[in-house]
C-alpha positions as CSV (number, residue, x, y, z in Angstrom):
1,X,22.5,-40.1,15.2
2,X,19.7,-38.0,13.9
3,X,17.6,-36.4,16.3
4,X,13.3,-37.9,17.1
5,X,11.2,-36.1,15.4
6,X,8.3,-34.4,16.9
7,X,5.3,-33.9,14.1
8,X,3.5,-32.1,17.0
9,X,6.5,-29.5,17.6
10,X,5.6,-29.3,13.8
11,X,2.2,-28.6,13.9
12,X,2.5,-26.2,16.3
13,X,5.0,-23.9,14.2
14,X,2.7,-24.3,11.6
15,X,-0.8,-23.5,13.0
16,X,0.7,-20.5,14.9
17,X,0.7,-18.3,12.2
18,X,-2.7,-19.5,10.6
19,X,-4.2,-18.5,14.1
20,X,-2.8,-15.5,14.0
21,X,-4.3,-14.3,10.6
22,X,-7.2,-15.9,11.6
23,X,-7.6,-14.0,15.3
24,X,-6.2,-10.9,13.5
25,X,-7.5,-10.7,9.9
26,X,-9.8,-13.4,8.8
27,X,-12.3,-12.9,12.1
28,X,-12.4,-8.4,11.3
29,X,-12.7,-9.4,7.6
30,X,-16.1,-11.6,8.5
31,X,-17.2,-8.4,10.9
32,X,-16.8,-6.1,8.1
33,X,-18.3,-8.2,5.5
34,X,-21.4,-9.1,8.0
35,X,-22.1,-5.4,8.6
36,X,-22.0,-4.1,4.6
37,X,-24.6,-7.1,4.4
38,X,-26.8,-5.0,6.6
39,X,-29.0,-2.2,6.9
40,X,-29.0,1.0,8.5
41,X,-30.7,1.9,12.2
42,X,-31.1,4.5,14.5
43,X,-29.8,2.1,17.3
44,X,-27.2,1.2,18.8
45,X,-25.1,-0.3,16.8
46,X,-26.4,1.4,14.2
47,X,-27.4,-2.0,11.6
48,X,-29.6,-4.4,11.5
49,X,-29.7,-7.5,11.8
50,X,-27.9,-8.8,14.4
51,X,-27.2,-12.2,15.0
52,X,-29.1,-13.7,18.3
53,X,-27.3,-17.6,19.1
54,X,-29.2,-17.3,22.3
55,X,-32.0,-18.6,19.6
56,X,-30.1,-21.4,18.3
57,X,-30.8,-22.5,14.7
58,X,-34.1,-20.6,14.4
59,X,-31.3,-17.3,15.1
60,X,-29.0,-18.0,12.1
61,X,-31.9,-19.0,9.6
62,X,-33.7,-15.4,11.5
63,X,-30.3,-13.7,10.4
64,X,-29.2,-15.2,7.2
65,X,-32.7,-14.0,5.6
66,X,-32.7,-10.5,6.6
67,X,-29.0,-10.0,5.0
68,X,-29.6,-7.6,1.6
69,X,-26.8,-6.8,-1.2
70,X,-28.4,-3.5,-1.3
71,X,-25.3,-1.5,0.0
72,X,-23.4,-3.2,-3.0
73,X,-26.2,-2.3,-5.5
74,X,-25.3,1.6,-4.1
75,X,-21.6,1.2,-4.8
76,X,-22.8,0.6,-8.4
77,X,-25.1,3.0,-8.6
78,X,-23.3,5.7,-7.7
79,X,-20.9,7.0,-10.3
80,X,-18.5,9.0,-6.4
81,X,-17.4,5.9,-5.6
82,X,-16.4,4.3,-8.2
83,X,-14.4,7.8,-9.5
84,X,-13.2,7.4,-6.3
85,X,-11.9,3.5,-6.6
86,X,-10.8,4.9,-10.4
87,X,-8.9,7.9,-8.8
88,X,-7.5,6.0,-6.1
89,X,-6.2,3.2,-8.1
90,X,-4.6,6.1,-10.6
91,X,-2.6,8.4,-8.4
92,X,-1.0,4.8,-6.7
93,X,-0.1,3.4,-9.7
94,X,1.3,7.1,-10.3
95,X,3.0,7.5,-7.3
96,X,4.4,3.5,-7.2
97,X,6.3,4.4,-10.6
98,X,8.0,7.7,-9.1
99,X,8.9,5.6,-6.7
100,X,10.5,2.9,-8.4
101,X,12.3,5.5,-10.4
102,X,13.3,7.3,-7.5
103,X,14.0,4.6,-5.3
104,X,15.9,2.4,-7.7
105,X,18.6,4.9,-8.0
106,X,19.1,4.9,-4.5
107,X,18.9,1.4,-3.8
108,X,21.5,0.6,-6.6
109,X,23.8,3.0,-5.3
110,X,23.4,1.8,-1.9
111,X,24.2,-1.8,-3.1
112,X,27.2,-0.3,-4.8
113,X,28.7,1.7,-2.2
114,X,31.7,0.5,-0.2
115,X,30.5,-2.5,2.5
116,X,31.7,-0.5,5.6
117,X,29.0,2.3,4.4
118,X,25.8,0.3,3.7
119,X,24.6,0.1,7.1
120,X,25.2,4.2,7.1
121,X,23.2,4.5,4.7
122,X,20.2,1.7,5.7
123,X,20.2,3.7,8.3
124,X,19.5,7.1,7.0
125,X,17.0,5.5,4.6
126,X,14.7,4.3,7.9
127,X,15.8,7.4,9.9
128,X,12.5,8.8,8.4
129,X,10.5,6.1,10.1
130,X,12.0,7.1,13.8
131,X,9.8,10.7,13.2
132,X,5.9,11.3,13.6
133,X,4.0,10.8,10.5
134,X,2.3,13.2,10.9
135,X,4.8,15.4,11.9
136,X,7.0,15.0,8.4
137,X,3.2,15.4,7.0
138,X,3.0,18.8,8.1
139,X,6.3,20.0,7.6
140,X,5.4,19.1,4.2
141,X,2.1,21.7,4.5
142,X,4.4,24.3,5.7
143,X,6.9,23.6,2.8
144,X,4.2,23.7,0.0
145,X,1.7,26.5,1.6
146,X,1.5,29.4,-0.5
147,X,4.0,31.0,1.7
148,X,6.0,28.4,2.4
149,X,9.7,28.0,2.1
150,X,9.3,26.2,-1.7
151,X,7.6,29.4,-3.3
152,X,9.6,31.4,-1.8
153,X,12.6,30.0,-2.9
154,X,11.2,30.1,-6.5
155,X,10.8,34.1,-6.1
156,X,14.0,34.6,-4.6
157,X,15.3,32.8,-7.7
158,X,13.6,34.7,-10.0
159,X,11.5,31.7,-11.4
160,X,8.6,33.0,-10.6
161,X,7.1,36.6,-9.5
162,X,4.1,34.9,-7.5
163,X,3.5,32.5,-4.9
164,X,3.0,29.1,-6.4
165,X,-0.2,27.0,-5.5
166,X,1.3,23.5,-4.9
167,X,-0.6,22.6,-1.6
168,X,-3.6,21.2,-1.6
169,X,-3.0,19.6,-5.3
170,X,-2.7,16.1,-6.6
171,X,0.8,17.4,-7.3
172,X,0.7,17.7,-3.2
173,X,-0.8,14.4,-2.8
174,X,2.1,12.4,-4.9
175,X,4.9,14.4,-3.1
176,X,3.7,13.3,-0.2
177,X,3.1,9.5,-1.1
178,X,6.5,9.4,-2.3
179,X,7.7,11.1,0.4
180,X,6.2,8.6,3.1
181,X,6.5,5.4,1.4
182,X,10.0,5.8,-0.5
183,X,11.9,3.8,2.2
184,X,9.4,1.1,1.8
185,X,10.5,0.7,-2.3
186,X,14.1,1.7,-1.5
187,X,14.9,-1.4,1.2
188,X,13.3,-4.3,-0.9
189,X,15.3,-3.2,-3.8
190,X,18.3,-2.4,-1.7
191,X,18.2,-6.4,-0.1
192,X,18.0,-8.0,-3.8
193,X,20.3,-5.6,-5.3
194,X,22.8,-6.0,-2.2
195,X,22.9,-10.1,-2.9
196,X,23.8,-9.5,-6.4
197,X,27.3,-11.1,-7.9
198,X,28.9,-8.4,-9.1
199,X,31.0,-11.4,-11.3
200,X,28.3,-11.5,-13.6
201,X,28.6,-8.2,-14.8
202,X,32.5,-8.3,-15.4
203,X,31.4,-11.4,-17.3
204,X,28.9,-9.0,-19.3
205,X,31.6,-6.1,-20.0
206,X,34.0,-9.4,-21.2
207,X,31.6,-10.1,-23.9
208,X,31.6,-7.0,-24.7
209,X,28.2,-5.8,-23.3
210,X,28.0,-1.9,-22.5
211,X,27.7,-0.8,-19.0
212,X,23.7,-0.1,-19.9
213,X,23.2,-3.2,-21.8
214,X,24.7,-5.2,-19.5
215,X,22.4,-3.2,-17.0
216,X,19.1,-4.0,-18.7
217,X,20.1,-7.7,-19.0
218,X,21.5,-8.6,-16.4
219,X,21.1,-6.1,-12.9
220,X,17.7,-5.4,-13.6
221,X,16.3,-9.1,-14.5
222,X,18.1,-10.1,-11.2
223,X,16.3,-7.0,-9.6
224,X,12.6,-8.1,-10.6
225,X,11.8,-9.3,-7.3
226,X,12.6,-6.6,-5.3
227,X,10.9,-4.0,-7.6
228,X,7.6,-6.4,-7.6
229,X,8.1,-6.5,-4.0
230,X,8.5,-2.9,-3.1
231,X,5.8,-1.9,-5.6
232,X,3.0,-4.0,-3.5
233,X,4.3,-2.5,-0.8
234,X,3.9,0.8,-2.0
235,X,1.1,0.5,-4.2
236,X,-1.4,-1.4,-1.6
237,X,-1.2,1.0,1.2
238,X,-1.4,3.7,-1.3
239,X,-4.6,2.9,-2.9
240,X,-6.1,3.0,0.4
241,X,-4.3,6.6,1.7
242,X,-6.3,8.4,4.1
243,X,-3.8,11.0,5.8
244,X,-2.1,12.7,2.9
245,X,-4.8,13.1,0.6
246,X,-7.0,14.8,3.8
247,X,-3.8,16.9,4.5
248,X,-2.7,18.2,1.2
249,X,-5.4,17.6,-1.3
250,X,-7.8,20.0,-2.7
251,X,-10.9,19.2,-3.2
252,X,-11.1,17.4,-6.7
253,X,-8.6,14.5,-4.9
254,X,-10.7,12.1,-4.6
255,X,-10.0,8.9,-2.5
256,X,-11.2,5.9,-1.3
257,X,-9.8,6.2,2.2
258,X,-11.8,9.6,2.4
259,X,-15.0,7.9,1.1
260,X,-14.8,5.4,3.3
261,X,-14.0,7.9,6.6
262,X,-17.5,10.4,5.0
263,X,-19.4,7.7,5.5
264,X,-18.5,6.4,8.9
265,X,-18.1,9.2,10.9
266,X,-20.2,12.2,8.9
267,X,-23.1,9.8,7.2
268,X,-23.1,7.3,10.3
269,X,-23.4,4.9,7.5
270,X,-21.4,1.5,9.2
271,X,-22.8,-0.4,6.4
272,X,-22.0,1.1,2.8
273,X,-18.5,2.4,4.5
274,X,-18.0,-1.6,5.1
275,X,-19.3,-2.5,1.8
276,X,-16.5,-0.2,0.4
277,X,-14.1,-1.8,2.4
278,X,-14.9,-5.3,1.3
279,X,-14.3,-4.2,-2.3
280,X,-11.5,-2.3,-2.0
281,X,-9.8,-5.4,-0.4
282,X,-10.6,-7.7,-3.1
283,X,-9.6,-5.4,-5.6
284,X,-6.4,-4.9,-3.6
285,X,-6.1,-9.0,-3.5
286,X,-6.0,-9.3,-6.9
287,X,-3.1,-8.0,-8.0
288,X,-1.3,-10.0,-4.9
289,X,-2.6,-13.4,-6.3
290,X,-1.2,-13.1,-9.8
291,X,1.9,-12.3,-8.3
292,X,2.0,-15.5,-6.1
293,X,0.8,-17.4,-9.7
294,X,3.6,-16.0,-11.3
295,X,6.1,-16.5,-8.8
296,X,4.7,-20.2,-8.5
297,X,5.2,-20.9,-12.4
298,X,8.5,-19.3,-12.4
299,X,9.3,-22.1,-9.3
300,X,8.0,-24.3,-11.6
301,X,10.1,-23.7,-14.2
302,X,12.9,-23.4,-12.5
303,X,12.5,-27.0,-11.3
C-alpha cells in the first residue's frame, strides 16, 4: 500500500532552498546593485539616495528618480578597470588550465589506485584545506622571497649564480592560484573518474585501440563533466582573487578583487566599488548559463 502523499511536505523541501538564495544571495545582490546606482556623500552611509518608506509611494517615486548609471559610465571610461577585468579574466583562464593539467594527472591516478588507498589519498588531497590560508600563503612568500629556500636551492645547484626574482610576479600569482585551488579541480575529476567502468576500456584495447587512443575516446569524453565542473570551480573564484595577488604580486598584477578593495576602503567610494561588483558578477554568470544550456541539450538529447 503506497504511502498519502503530502504536496505540502513537498513544497516545503522545495521552497527551502529558494529562501535561502534568496535571504542569502538575491537580497545582498539588490543592496549592491542599489548602492552602484548611487552617488557619493560625505555622510554616513556615504551614498545618496536612500530609500525613505516612512514616505510611502511619494518615497519610492523620490528614490527611483534620483538613481544615475553614472558609476557605470566611469567603468567605461576608464581604460584601469577594464585592464583590470581583461587581466583578471587572463591569468584565471591561465591558471584554470595548469590546473586541469596538473590536477588531471592526479585525479586519474587516484581513480586508478588500488580501492583500499583512495580514501588515503582523498585525504591528503583536502589535508591542505585543514591549514590557514593564509598561512600556506605565506609559506609560499618565504619560499619565493629573494632569499628564500627556492633560489637558494637554484645556487646550491649551480643553476643560477644569483638570487632569482620570482616573488611578487604573475609567475608568483599563478603558483599560488594553483597552489590554493588545486584540490578544488582534483576532487571533481577524482568523483567522475572514480565512477568510471574500467570494462569499457578493456573493450577499447579488444578492438585494438592504443592505451592513448582509447584514452582520448573514451576516459576523457567520460571525464567532461568533472573537468567542466572543476574548472568553474576554479576559474570563478579566481577571476575574483583578492589574497594572492595582494600577497605575491608586483605591481603590474592587476586584479579586479584589488580594484574593487582601492576603492572601498582607500577611495571610500561604496558606489563605483559596487558598480564593479555587479559587473564582474554578470560576467562571472555567463559562462555558468551556457554550461547549464549545454548540459540541458545534452539531457535532451539523451532522451
Amino acid at each position: 500500500m503506497q504511502g498519502k502523499r503530502n504536496p505540502g511536505g513537498r513544497f516545503l523541501v522545495v521552497l527551502v532552498p529558494y529562501l535561502w538564495l534568496a535571504f542569502f544571495f538575491l537580497v545582498p545582490f539588490l543592496i549592491v546593485l542599489k548602492i552602484s546606482l548611487s552617488h557619493d556623500v560625505m555622510a554616513r552611509p556615504p551614498y545618496a539616495p536612500l530609500l525613505d518608506l516612512t514616505q510611502g509611494w511619494q518615497g519610492i517615486k523620490e528614490f527611483l528618480s534620483q538613481l544615475d548609471f553614472s558609476n557605470y559610465a566611469l567603468l567605461g571610461k576608464d581604460r584601469i578597470y577594464l585592464a583590470a577585468y581583461l587581466q583578471s579574466l587572463r591569468i584565471a583562464a591561465i591558471s584554470t588550465v595548469l590546473l586541469l593539467l596538473i590536477g588531471y594527472p592526479i585525479a586519474y591516478a587516484m581513480a586508478r589506485a588500488p580501492e583500499r588507498l583512495r580514501p588515503l589519498l582523498v585525504m591528503a588531497v583536502i589535508l591542505p584545506f585543514w591549514t590557514s590560508f593564509l598561512i600556506r600563503i605565506y609559506a609560499w612568500i618565504g619560499i619565493l622571497s629573494r632569499e628564500g629556500f627556492l633560489s637558494q636551492l637554484l645556487i646550491y645547484l649551480g643553476l643560477t649564480d644569483r638570487p632569482v626574482e620570482l616573488l611578487y610576479t604573475n609567475t608568483a600569482v599563478y603558483i599560488g592560484i594553483v597552489y590554493s585551488y588545486l584540490p578544488l579541480m582534483v576532487l571533481p575529476l577524482y568523483a567522475t573518474l572514480e565512477k568510471m567502468d574500467h570494462a569499457l576500456l578493456e573493450a577499447a584495447a579488444d578492438l585494438g585501440a592504443p592505451p592513448l587512443a582509447a584514452f582520448w575516446r573514451v576516459t576523457f569524453p567520460l571525464s567532461l563533466p568533472g573537468v567542466i565542473a572543476g574548472s568553474l570551480l576554479c576559474f570563478i573564484p579566481a577571476v575574483g582573487e583578492f589574497v594572492i595577488p595582494d600577497l605575491m604580486g608586483g605591481s603590474e598584477t592587476l586584479m579586479i578583487g584589488k580594484t574593487m578593495w582601492t576603492e572601498f576602503f582607500e577611495n571610500r567610494s561604496w558606489t563605483v566599488s559596487s558598480a564593479v561588483a555587479v559587473v564582474l558578477l554578470i560576467v562571472l554568470v555567463a559562462p555558468i548559463l551556457i554550461y547549464q544550456r549545454a548540459e540541458a541539450r545534452s539531457l535532451e538529447k539523451a532522451a
